[in-house]
C-alpha positions as a printed Julia matrix, in Angstrom:
65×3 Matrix{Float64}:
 77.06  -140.69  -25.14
 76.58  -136.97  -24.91
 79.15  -136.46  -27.46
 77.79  -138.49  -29.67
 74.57  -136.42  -29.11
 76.44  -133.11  -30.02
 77.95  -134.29  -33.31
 74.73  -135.78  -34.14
 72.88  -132.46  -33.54
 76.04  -130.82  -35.45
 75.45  -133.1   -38.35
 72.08  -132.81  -38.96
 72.68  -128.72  -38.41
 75.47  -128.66  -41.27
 72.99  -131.16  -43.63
 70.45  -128.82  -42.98
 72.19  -125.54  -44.22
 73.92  -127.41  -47.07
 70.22  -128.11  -48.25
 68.54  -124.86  -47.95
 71.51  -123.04  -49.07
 71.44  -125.67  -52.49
 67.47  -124.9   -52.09
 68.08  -121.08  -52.59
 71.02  -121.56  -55.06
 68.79  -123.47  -57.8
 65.77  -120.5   -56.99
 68.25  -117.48  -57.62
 69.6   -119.14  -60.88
 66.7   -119.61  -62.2
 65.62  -116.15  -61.81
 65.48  -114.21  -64.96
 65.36  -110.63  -63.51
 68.54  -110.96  -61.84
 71.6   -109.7   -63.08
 74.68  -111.68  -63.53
 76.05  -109.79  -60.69
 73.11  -109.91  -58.49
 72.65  -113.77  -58.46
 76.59  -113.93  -57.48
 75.55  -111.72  -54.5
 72.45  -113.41  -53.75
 74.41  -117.5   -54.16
 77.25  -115.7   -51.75
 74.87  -114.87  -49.26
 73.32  -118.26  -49.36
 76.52  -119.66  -48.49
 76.92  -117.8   -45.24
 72.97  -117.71  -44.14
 70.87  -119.41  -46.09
 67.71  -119.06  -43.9
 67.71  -115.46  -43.19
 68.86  -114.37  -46.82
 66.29  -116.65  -48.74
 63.31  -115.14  -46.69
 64.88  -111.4   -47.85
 65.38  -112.97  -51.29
 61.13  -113.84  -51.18
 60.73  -110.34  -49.51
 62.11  -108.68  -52.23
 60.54  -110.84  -54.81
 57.02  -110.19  -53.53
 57.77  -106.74  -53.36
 58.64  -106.46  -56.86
 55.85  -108.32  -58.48
């Protein structure tokens, strides 16, 4: 039973991150100001923490504007 817990808890931690790093994939694409090279950088990120690079993908944006 417990390892059924863990791989649930595992599950729903890997659905999570594939949906808020999707989330932040579709928001940097659709950003004009970004270079070519920049969105590659910012999708990368997303890949490997999507979380913690989307809020310092907002950051940035609110700083800009």
């Amino acid at each position: 039973m417990t390892e059924l817990l863990i791989y649930a808890i595992l599950f729903l931690a890997l659905i999570g991150h594939i949906l808020f790093a999707s989330k932040m994939y579709r928001v940097v694409q659709a950003d004009n100001s970004l270079g070519m090279k920049e969105k590659n950088d910012w999708k990368l990120k997303a890949l490997v923490f999507p979380a913690y690079y989307f809020g310092r993908y907002k950051d940035r944006n609110n700083s800009v504007k």
